[in-house]
PDB file of N, CA, C and O in Angstrom, chain B, residues numbered from 101:
ATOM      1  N   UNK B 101     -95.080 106.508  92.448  1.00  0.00           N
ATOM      2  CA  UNK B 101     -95.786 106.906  91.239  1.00  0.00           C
ATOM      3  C   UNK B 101     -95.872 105.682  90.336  1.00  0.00           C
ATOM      4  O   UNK B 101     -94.927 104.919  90.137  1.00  0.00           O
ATOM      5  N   UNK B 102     -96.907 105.579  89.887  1.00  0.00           N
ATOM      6  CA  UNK B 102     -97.358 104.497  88.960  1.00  0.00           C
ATOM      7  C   UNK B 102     -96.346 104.346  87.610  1.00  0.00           C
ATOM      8  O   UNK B 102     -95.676 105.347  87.356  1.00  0.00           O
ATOM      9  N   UNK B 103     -96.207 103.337  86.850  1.00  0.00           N
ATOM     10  CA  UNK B 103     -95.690 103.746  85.562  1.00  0.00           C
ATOM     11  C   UNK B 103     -95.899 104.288  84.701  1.00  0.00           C
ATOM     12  O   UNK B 103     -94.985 104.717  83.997  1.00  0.00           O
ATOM     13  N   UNK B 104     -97.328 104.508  84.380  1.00  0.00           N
ATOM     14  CA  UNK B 104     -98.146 105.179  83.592  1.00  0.00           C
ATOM     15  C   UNK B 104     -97.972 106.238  83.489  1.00  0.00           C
ATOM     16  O   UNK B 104     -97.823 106.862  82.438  1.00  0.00           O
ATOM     17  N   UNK B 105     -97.949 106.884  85.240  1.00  0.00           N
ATOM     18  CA  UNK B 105     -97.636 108.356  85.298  1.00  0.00           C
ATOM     19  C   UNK B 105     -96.052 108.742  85.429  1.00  0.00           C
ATOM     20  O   UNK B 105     -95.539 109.861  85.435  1.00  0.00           O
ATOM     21  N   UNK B 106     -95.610 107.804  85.503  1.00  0.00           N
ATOM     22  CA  UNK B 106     -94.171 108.630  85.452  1.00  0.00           C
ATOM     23  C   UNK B 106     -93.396 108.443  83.853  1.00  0.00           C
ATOM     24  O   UNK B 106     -92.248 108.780  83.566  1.00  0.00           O
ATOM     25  N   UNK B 107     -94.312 107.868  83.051  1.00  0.00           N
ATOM     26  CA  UNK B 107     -93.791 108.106  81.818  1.00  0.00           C
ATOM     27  C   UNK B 107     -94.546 109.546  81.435  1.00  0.00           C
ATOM     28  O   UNK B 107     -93.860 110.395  80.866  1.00  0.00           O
ATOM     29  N   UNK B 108     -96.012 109.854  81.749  1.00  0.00           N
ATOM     30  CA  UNK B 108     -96.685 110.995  81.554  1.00  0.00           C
ATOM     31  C   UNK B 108     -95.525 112.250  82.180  1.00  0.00           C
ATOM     32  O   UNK B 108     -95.008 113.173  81.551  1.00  0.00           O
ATOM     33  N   UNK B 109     -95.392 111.938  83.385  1.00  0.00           N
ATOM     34  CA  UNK B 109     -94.142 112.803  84.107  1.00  0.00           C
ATOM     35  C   UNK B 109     -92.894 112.981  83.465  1.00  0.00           C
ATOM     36  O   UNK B 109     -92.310 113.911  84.021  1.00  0.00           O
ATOM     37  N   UNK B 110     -92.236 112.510  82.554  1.00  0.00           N
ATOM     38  CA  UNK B 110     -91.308 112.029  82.253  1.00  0.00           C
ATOM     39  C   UNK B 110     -91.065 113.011  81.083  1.00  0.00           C
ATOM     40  O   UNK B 110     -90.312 113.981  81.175  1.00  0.00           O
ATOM     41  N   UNK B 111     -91.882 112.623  79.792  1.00  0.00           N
ATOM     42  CA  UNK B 111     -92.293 113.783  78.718  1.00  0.00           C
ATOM     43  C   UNK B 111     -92.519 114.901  79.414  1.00  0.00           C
ATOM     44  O   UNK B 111     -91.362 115.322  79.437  1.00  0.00           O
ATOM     45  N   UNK B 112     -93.330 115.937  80.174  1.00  0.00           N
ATOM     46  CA  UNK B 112     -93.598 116.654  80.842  1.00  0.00           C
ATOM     47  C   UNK B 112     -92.495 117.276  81.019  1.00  0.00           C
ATOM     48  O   UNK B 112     -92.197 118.346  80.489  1.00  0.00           O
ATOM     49  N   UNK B 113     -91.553 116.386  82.082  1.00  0.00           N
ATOM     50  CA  UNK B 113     -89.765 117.138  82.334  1.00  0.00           C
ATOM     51  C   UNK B 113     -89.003 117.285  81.494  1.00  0.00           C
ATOM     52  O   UNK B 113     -88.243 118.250  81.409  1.00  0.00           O
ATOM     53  N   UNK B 114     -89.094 115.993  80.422  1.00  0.00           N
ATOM     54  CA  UNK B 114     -88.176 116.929  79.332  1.00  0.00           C
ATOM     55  C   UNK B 114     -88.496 117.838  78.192  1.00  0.00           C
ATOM     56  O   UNK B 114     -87.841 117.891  77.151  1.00  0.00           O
ATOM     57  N   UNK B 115     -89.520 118.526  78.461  1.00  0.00           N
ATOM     58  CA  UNK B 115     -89.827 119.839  77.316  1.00  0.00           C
ATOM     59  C   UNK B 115     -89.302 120.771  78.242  1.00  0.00           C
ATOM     60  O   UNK B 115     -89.957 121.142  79.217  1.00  0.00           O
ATOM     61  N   UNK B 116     -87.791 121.299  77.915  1.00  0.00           N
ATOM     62  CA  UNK B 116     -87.430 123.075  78.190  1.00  0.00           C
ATOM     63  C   UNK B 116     -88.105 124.380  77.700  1.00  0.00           C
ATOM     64  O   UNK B 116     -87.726 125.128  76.798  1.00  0.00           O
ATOM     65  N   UNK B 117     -89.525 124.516  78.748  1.00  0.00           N
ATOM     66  CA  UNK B 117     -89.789 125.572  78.072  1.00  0.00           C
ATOM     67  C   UNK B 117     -90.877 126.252  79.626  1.00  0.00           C
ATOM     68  O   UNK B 117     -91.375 125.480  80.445  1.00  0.00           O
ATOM     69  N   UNK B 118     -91.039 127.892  79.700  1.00  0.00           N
ATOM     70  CA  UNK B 118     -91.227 128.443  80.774  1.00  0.00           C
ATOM     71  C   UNK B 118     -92.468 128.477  80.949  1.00  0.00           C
ATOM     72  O   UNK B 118     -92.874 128.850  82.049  1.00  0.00           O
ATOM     73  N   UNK B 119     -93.387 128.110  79.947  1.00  0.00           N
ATOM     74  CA  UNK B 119     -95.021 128.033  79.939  1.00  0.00           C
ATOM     75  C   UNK B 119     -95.774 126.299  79.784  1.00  0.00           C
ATOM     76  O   UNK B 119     -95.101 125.355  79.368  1.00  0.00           O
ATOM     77  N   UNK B 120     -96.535 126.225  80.000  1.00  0.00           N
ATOM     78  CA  UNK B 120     -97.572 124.891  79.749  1.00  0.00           C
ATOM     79  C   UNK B 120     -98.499 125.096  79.158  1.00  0.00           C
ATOM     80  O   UNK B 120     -99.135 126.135  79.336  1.00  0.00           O
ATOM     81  N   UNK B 121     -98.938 123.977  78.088  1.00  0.00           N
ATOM     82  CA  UNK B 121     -99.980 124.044  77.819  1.00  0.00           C
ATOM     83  C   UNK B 121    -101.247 123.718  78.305  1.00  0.00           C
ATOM     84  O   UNK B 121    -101.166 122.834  79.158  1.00  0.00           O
ATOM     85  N   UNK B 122    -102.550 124.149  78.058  1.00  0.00           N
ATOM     86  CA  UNK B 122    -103.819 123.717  78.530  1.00  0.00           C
ATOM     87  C   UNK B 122    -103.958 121.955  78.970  1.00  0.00           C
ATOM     88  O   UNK B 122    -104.440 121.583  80.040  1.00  0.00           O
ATOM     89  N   UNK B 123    -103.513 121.173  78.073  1.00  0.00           N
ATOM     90  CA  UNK B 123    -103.361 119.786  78.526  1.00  0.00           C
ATOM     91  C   UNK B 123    -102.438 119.131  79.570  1.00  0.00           C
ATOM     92  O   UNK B 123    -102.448 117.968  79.974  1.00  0.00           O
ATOM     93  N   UNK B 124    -101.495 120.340  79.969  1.00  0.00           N
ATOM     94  CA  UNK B 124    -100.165 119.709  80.456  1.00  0.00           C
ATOM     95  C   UNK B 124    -100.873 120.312  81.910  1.00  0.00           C
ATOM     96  O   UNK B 124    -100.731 119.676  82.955  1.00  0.00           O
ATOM     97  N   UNK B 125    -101.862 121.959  81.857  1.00  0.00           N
ATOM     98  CA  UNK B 125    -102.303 122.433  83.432  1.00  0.00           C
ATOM     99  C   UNK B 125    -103.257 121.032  84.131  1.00  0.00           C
ATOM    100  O   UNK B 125    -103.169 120.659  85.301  1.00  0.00           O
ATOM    101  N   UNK B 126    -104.265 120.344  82.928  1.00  0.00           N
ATOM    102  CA  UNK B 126    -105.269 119.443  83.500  1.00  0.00           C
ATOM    103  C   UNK B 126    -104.068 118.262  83.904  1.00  0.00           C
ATOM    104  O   UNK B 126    -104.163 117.839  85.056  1.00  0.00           O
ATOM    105  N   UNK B 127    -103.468 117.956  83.453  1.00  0.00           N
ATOM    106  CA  UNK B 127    -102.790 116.578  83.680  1.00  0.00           C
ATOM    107  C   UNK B 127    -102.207 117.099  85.339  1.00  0.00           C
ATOM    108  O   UNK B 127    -102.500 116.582  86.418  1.00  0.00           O
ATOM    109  N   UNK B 128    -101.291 118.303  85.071  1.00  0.00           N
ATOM    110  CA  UNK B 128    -100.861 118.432  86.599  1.00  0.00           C
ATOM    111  C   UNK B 128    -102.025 118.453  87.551  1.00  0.00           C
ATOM    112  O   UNK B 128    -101.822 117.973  88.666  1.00  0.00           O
ATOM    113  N   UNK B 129    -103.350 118.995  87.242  1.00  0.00           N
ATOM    114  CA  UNK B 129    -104.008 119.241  88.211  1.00  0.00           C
ATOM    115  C   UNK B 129    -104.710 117.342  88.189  1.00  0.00           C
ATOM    116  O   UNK B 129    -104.584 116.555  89.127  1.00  0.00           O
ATOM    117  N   UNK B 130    -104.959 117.236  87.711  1.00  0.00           N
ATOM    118  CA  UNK B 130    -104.911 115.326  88.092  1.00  0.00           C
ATOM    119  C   UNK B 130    -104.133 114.615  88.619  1.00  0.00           C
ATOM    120  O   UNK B 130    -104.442 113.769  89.458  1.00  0.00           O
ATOM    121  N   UNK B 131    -102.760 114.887  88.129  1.00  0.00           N
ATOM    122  CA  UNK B 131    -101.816 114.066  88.937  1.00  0.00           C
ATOM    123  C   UNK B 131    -101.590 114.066  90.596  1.00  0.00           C
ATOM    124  O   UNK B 131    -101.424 113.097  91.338  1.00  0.00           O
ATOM    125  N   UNK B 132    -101.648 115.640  90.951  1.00  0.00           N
ATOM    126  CA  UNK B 132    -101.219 116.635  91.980  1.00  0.00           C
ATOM    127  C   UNK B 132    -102.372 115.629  93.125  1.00  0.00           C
ATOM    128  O   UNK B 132    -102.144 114.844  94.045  1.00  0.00           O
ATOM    129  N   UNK B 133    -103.264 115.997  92.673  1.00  0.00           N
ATOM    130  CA  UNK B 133    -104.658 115.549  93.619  1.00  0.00           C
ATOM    131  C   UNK B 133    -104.866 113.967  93.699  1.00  0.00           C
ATOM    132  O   UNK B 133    -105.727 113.514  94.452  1.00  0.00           O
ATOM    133  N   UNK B 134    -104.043 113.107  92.888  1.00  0.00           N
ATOM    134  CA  UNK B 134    -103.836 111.686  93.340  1.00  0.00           C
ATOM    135  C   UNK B 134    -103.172 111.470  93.909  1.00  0.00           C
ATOM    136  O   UNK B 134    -103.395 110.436  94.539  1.00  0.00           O
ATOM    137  N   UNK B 135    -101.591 112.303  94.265  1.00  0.00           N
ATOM    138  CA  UNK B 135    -101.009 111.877  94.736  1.00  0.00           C
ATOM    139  C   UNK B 135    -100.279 112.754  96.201  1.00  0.00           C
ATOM    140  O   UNK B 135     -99.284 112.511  96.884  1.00  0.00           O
ATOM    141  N   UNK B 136    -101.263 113.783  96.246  1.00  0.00           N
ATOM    142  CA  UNK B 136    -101.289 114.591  97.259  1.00  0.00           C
ATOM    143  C   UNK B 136    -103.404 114.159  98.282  1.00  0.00           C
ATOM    144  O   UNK B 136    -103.952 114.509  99.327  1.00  0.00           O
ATOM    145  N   UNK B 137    -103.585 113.715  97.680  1.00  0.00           N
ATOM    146  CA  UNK B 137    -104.155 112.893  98.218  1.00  0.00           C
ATOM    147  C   UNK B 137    -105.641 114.625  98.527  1.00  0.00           C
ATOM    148  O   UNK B 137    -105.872 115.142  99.620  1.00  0.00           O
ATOM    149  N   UNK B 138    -106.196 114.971  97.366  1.00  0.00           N
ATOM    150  CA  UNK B 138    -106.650 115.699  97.435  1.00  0.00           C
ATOM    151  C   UNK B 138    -107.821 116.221  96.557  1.00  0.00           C
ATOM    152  O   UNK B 138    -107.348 116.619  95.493  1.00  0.00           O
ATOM    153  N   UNK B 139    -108.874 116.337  96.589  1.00  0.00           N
ATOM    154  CA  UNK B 139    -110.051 116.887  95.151  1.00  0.00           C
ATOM    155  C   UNK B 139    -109.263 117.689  94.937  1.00  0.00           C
ATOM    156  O   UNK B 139    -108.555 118.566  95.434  1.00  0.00           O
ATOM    157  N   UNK B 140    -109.815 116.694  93.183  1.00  0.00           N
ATOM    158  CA  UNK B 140    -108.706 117.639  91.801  1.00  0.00           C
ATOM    159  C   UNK B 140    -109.941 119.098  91.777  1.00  0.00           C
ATOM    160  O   UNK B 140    -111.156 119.202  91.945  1.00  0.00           O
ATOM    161  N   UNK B 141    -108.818 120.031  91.475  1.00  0.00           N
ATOM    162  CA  UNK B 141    -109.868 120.977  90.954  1.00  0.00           C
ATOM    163  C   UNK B 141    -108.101 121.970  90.278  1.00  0.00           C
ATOM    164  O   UNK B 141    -106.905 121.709  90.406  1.00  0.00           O
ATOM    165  N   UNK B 142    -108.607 122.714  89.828  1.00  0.00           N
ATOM    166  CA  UNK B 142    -107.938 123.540  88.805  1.00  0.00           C
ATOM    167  C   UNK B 142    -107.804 125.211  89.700  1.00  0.00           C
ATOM    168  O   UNK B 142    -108.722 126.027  89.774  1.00  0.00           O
ATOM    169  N   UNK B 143    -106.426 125.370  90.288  1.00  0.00           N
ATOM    170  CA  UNK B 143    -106.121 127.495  90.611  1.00  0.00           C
ATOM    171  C   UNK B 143    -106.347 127.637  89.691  1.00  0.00           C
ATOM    172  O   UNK B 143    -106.547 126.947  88.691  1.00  0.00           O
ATOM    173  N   UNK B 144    -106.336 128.869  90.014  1.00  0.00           N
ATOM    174  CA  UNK B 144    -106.724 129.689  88.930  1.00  0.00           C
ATOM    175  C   UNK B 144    -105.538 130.021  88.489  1.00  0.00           C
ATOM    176  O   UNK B 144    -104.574 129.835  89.232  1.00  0.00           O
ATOM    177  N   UNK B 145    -105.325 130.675  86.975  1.00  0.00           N
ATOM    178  CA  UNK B 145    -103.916 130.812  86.195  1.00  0.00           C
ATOM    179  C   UNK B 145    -103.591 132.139  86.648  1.00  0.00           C
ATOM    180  O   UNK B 145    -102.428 132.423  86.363  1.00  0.00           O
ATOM    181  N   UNK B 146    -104.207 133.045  87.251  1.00  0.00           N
ATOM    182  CA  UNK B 146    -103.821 134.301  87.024  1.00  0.00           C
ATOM    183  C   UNK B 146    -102.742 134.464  87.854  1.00  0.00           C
ATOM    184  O   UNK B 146    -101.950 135.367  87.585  1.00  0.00           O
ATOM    185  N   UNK B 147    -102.458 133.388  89.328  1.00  0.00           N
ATOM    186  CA  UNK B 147    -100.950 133.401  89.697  1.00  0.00           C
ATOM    187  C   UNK B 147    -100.348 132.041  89.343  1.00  0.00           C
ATOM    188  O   UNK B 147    -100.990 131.014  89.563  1.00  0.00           O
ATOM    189  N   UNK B 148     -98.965 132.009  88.728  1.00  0.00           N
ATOM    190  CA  UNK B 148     -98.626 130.722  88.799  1.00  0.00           C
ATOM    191  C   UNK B 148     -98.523 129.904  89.857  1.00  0.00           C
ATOM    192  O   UNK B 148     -98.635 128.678  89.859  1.00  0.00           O
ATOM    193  N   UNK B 149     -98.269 130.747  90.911  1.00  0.00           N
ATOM    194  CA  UNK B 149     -97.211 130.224  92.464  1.00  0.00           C
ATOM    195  C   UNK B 149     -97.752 128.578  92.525  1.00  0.00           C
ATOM    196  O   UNK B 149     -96.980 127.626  92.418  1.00  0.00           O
ATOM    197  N   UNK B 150     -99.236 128.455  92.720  1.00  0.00           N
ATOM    198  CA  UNK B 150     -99.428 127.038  93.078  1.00  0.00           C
ATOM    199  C   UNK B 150     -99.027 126.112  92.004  1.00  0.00           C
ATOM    200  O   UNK B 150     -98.621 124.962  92.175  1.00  0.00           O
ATOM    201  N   UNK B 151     -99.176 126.703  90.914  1.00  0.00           N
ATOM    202  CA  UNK B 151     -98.939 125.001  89.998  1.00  0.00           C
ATOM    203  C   UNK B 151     -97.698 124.653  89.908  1.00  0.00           C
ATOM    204  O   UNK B 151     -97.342 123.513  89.611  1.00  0.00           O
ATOM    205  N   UNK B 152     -96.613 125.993  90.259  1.00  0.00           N
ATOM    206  CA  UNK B 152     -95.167 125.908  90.173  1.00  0.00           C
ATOM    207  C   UNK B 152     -94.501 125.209  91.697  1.00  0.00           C
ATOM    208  O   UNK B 152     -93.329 124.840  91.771  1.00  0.00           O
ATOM    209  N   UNK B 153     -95.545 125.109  92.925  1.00  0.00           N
ATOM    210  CA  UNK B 153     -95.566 124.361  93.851  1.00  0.00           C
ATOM    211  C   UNK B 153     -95.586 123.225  93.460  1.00  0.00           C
ATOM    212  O   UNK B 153     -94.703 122.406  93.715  1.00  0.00           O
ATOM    213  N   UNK B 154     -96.971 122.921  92.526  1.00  0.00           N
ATOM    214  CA  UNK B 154     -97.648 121.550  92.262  1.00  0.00           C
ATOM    215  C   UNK B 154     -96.905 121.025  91.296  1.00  0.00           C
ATOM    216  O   UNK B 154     -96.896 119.795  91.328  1.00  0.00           O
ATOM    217  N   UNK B 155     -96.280 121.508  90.448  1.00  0.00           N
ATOM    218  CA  UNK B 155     -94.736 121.082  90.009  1.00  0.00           C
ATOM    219  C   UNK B 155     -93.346 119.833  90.503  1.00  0.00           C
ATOM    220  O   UNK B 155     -92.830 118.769  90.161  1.00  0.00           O
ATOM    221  N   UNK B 156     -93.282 120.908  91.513  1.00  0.00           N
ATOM    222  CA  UNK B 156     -92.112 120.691  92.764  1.00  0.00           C
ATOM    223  C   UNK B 156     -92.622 119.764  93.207  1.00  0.00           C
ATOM    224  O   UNK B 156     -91.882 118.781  93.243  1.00  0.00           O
ATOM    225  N   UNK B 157     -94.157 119.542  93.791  1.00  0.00           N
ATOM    226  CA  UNK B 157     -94.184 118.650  94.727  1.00  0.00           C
ATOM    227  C   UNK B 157     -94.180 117.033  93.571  1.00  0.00           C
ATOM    228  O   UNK B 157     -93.833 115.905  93.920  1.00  0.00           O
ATOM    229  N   UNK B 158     -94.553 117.355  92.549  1.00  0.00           N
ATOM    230  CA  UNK B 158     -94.622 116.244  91.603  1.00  0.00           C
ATOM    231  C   UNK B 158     -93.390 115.718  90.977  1.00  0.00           C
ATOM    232  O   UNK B 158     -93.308 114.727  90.251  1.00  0.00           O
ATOM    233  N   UNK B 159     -92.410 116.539  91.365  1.00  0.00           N
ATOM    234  CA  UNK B 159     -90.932 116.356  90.380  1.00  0.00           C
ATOM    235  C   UNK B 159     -90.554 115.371  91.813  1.00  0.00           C
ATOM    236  O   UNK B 159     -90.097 114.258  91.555  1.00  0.00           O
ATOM    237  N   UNK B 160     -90.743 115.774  93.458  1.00  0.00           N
ATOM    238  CA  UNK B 160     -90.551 115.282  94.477  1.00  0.00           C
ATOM    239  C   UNK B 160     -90.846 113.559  94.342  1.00  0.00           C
ATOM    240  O   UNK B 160     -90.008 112.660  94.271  1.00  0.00           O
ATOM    241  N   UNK B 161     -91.916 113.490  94.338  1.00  0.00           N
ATOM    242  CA  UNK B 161     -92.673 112.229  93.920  1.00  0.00           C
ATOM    243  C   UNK B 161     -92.133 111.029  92.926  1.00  0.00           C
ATOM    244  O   UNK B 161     -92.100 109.804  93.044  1.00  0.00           O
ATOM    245  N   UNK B 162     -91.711 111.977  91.855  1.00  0.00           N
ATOM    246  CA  UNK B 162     -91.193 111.511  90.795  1.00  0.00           C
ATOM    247  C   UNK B 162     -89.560 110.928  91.108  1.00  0.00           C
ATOM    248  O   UNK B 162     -89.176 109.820  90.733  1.00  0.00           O
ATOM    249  N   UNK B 163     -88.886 111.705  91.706  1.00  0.00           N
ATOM    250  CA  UNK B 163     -87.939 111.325  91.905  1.00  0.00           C
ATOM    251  C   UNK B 163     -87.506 110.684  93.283  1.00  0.00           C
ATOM    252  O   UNK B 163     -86.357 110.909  93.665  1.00  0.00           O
ATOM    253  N   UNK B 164     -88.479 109.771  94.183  1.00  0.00           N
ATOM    254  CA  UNK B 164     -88.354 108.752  94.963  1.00  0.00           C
ATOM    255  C   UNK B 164     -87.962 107.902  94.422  1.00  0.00           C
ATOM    256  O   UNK B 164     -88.076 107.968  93.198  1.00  0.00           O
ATOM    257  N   UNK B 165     -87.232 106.538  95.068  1.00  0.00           N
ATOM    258  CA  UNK B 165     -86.623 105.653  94.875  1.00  0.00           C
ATOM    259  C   UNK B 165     -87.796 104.365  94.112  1.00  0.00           C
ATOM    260  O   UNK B 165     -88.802 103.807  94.552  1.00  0.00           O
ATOM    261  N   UNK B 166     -87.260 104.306  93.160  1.00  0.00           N
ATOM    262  CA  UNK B 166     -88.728 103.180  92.201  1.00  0.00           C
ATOM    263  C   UNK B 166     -88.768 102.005  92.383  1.00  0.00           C
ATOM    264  O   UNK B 166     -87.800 101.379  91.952  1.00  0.00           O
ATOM    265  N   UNK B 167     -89.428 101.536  92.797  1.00  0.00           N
ATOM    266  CA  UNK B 167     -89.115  99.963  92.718  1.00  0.00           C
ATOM    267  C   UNK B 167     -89.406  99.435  91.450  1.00  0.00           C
ATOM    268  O   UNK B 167     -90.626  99.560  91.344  1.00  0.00           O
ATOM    269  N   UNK B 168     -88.805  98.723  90.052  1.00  0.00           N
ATOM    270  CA  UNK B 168     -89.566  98.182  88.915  1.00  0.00           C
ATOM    271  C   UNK B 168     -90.256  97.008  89.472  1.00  0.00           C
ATOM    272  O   UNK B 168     -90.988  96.325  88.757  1.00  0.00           O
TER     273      UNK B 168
END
């Protein structure tokens, strides 16, 4: 993960809270699809399951070994 985005990632992880906002769904759905290697496009909200995947797979990412 770039630096850019893992400071974006970074803020993101440390807000304790069980919902996201509208800016925080587009950012995941941007991040998710750069680095899952995939057209961004936006689930739909009415189930969480994928973004709470697209989460996981981004916290995954995030927490590989960094090279500075």
């Amino acid at each position: 993960m770039v630096e850019e985005d893992r400071v974006k990632w970074e803020k993101f992880r440390e807000k304790k809270k069980n919902t996201i906002t509208n800016e925080e769904f587009l950012m995941i759905c941007e991040l998710h699809s750069e680095y899952m290697n995939h057209n961004y496009y936006k689930p739909c909200t009415c189930n969480p399951k994928t973004i709470k995947r697209w989460i996981e797979d981004l916290n995954e990412i995030y927490n590989l070994p960094y090279a500075n």
